[in-house]
C-alpha positions in Angstrom: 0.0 0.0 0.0 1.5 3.6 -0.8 1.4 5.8 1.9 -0.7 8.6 2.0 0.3 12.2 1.5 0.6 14.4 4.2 -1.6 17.4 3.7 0.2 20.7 5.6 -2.6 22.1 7.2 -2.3 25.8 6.9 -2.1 27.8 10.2 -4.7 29.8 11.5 -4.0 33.4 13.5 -7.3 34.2 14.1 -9.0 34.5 17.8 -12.1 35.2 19.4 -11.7 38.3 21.3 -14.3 37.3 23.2 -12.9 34.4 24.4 -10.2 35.9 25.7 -9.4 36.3 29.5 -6.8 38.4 31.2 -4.9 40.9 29.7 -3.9 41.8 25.7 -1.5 43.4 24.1 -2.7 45.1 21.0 -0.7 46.2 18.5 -2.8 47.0 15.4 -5.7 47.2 14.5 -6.8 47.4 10.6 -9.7 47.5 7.9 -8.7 44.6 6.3 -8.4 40.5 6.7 -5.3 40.3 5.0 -3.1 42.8 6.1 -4.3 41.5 9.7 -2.7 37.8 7.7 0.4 39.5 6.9 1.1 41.3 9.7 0.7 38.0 11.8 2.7 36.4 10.1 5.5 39.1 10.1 5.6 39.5 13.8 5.6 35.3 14.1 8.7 35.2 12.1 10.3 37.6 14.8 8.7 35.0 17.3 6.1 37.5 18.5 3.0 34.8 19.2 0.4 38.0 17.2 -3.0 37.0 16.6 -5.7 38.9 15.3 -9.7 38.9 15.9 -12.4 41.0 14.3 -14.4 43.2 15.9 -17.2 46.0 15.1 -16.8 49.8 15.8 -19.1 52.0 14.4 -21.2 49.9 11.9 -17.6 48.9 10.4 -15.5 45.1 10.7 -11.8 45.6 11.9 -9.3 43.4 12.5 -7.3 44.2 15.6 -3.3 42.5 15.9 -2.9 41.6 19.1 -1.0 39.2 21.8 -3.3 37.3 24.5 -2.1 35.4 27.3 -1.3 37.8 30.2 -3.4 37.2 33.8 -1.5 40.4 35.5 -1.6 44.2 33.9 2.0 44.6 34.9 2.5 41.5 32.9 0.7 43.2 29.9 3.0 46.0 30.9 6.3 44.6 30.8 5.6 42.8 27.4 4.6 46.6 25.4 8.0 47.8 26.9 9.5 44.7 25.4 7.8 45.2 22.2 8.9 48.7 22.0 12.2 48.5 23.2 13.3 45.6 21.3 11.2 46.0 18.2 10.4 49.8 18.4 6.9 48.6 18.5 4.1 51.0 19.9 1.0 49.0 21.5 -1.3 49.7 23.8 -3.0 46.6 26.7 -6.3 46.3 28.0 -8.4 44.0 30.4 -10.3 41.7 27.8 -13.7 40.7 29.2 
């Protein structure tokens, strides 16, 4: 029997912002899916762990760049002044619901 082929499945970087618990790190946020994509992807290959997840704001879908995972603000904190000093990235954190 031949083996089967391995099929690469392709990653995913979306989120549900809703989901989310703690404290984010956001560090764009954008009109469209696939420069929310490609900015992903850029910041993974410099081993930020970026996500993105939609969201509505005044009868419009954006798509806000962001980095989940912190249960402390001064956690939240510490990573933006990482991200700026080290990447000369500008974010901004907030208490997800």
């Amino acid at each position: 029997a031949k083996p089967k082929p391995v099929v690469k499945k392709l990653a995913t970087y979306e989120v549900d912002l809703k989901a989310i618990k703690g404290w984010a790190v956001n560090l764009q946020s954008l009109s469209r899916e696939q420069s929310a994509i490609n900015e992903v992807k850029y910041l993974r290959e410099k081993d930020i762990k970026a996500e993105y997840g939609r969201f509505s704001s005044k009868g419009r879908t954006w798509f806000r760049v962001l980095v989940q995972g912190f249960e402390q603000e001064h956690e939240a904190i510490a990573y933006k002044k990482f991200l700026k000093g080290f990447h000369n990235i500008d974010a901004w954190h907030h208490k997800m619901p």
